[in-house]
C-alpha positions in Angstrom: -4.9 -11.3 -28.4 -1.7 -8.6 -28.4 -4.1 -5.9 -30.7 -6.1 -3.0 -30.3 -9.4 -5.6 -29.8 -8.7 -6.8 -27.3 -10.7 -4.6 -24.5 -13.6 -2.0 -26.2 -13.3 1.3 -25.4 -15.3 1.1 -22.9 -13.3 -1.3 -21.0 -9.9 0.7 -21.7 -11.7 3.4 -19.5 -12.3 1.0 -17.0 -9.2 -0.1 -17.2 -7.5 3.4 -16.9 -9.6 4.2 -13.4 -8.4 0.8 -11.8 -5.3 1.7 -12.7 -5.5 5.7 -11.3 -7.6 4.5 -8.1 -10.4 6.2 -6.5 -11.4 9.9 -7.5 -14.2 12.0 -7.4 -14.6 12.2 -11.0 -13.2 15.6 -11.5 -9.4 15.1 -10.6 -9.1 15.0 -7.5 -7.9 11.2 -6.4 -8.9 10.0 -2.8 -5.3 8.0 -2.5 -2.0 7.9 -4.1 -3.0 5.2 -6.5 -4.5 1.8 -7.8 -3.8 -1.2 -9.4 -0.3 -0.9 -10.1 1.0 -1.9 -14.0 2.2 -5.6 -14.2 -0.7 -6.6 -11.6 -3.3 -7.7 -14.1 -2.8 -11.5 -13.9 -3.3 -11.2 -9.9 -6.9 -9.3 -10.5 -8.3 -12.2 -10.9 -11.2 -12.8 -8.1 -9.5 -9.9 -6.3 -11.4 -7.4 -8.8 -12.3 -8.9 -11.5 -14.2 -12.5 -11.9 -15.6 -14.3 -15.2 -18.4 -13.1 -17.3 -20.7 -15.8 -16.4 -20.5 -15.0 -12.4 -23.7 -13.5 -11.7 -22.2 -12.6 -8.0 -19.5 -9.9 -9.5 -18.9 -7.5 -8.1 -19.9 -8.7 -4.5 -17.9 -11.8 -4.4 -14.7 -10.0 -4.7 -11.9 -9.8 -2.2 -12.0 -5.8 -3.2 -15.6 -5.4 -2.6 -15.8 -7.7 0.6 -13.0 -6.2 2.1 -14.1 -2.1 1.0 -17.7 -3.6 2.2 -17.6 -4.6 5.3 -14.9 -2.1 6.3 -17.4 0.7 5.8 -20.0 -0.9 7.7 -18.4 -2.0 10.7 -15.0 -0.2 11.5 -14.9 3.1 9.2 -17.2 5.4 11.5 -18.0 5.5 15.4 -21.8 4.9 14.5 -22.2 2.1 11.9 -24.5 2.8 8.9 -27.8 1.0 8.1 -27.9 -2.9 8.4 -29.1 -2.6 4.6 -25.9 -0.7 3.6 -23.8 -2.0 0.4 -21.2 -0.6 -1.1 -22.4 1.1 -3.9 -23.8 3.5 -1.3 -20.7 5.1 -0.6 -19.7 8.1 -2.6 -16.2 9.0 -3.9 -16.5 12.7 -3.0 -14.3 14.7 -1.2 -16.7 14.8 1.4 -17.1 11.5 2.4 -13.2 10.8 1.9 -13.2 13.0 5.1 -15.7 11.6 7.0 -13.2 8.4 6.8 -10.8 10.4 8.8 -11.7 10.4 12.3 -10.9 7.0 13.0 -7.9 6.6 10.5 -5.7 7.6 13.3 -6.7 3.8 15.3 -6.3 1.9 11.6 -3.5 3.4 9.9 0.1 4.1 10.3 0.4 7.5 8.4 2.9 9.7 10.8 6.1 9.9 9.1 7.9 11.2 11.9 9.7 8.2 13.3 12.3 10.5 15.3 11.1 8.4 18.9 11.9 4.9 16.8 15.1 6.6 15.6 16.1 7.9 18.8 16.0 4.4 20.8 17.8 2.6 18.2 14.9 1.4 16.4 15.4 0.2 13.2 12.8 -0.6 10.3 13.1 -2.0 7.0 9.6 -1.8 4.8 9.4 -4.1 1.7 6.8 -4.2 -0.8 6.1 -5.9 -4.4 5.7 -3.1 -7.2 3.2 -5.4 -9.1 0.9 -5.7 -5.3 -2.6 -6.3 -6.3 -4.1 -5.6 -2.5 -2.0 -2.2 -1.1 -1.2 -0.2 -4.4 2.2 0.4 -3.9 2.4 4.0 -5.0 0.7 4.6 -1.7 4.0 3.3 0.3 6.2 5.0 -1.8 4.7 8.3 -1.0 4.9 7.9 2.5 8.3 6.8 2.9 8.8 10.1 0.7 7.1 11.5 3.7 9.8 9.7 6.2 12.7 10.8 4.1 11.8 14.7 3.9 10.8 14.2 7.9 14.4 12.5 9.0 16.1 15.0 7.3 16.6 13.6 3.8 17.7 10.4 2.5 21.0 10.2 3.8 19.5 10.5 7.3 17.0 8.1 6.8 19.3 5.4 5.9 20.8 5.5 9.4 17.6 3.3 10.8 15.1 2.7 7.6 15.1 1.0 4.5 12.4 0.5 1.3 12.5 -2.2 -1.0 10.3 -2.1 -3.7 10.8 -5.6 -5.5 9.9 -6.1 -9.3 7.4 -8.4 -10.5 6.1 -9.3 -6.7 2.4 -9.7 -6.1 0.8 -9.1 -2.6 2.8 -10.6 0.3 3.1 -14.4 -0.4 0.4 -15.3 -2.7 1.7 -18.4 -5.1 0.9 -19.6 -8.5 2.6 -16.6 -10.1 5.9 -15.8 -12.0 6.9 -13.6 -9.3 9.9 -13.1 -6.5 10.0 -16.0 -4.1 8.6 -14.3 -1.4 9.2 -16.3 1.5 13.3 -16.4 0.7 12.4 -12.4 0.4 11.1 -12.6 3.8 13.4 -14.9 5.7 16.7 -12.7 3.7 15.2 -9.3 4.9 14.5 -11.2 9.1 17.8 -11.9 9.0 19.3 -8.7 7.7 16.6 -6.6 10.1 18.1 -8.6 13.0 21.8 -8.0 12.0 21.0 -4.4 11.8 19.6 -3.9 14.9 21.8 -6.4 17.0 25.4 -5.7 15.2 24.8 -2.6 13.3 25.2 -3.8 9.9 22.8 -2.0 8.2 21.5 -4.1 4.8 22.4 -3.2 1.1 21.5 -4.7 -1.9 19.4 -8.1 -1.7 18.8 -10.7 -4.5 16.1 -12.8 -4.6 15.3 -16.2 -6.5 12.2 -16.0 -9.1 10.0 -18.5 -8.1 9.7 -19.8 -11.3 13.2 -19.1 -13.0 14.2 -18.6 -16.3 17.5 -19.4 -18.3 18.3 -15.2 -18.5 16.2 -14.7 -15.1 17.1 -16.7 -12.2 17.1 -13.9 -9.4 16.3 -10.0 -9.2 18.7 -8.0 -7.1 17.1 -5.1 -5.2 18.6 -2.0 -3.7 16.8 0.4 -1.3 14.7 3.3 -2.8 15.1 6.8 -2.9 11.7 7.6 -3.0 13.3 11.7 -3.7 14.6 10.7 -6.9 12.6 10.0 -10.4 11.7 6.4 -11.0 13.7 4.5 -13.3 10.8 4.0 -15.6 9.6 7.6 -15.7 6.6 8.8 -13.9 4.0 7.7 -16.0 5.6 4.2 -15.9 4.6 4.1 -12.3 1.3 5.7 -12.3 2.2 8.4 -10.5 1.6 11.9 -12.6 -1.3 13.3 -10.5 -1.9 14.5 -6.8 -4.3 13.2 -4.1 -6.4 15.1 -1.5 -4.1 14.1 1.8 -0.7 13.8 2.8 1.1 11.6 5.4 1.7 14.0 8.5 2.4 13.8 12.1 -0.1 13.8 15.3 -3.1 11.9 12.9 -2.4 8.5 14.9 -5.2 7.8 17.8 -4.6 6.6 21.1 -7.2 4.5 22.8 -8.0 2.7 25.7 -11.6 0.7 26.6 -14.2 2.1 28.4 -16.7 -1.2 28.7 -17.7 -1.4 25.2 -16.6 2.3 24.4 -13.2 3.4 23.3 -11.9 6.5 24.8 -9.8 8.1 22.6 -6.8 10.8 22.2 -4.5 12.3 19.8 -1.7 12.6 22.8 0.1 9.6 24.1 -1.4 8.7 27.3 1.7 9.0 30.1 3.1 5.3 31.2 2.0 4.6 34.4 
């Protein structure tokens, strides 16, 4: 139904927050976004299930993933046996309680100038309709690596982005989306004529996996995550500002101790 019954106002608010992502309640958002726009048809037992399941929200990829993250890999001491989700808090508070041991899980430093430096050369790819990793997120920090190589033009000497229209999360099937393994295989091939030849990629096209007579392929071209979107910034969810920021010297290194990790926020020397 394309009218103004088809959610309740209530479920338009609902709505809205999935589509901001995770806040405190009073502005201040805990990640540079959610569920992207053009994702809705991919919610489906990833946030959302029907009416009649009596398991929702627990049998969700979201809340099974979010779940058992926070009780066994978030904090050095794991909470309660009894724990559930709802017993986290989206404060500002506990955001930062998550932070000590973001530096084993997540790759956040946007200084890449060691990669750079021995030839390295990286090419990121993402859908913009990605139901799993709102996609907002990577775009802010390949921002990050832009402003830290120097600006874009410096960037594009060993990194690329490419943000593909109408792609859900990695290759999930069953959806009028980008054919994502050609996007893969395409983006191998050009990674390794980069790195091996020095022909650094430009513009890909991509089949739709389900073509159309005026849509048979969308052609891509890397990001400059410096410059507006296309679509405005409320078209991309992106007209507010979260708590963090990408930033060098967050990453952890570790190395076992028995059952114990020992870690550091230097690089251990190679021995």
């Amino acid at each position: 139904m394309n009218d103004s019954s088809c959610l309740t106002p209530a479920q338009v608010r609902v709505v809205r927050d999935i589509y901001l992502g995770p806040s405190d309640g009073h502005g201040r958002y805990l990640y540079p976004g959610g569920e992207p726009y053009g994702s809705e048809l991919a919610w489906a037992l990833v946030a959302i299930d029907p009416a009649a399941d009596r398991q929702w929200p627990q049998d969700t990829k979201a809340y099974e993933a979010g779940e058992s993250w926070l009780k066994y890999a978030a904090y050095w001491h794991d909470p309660p046996a009894s724990f559930q989700l709802k017993d986290f808090h989206f404060t500002v508070a506990a955001f930062r309680t998550l932070l000590p041991l973001a530096g084993i899980y997540d790759a956040t430093d946007p200084v890449l100038s060691a990669f750079r430096n021995a030839g390295g050369k990286l090419i990121i790819w993402q859908g913009w309709a990605d139901e799993n990793l709102p996609p907002t997120g990577t775009v802010d920090y390949y921002k990050a690596v832009v402003r830290a190589a120097g600006g874009f033009p410096a960037s594009q000497a060993f990194t690329r982005l490419y943000m593909i229209p109408n792609q859900y999360h990695c290759l999930d099937g069953g959806f009028p989306e980008v054919n994502g393994l050609t996007a893969t295989q395409d983006m191998l091939a050009a990674l390794i004529r980069w790195a091996e030849h020095g022909t650094a990629p430009g513009t890909f096209s991509f089949p739709v996996a389900q073509p159309a007579a005026k849509l048979r392929a969308i052609t891509v071209h890397p990001l400059n995550p410096l410059r507006p979107p296309a679509g405005g910034a409320r078209g991309l969810n992106t007209r507010y500002h979260w708590i963090g920021r990408f930033q060098a010297g967050t990453e952890l290194w570790c190395r076992a101790d028995g059952m114990d990790l020992a870690c550091r926020h230097r690089r251990p020397p190679v021995s």
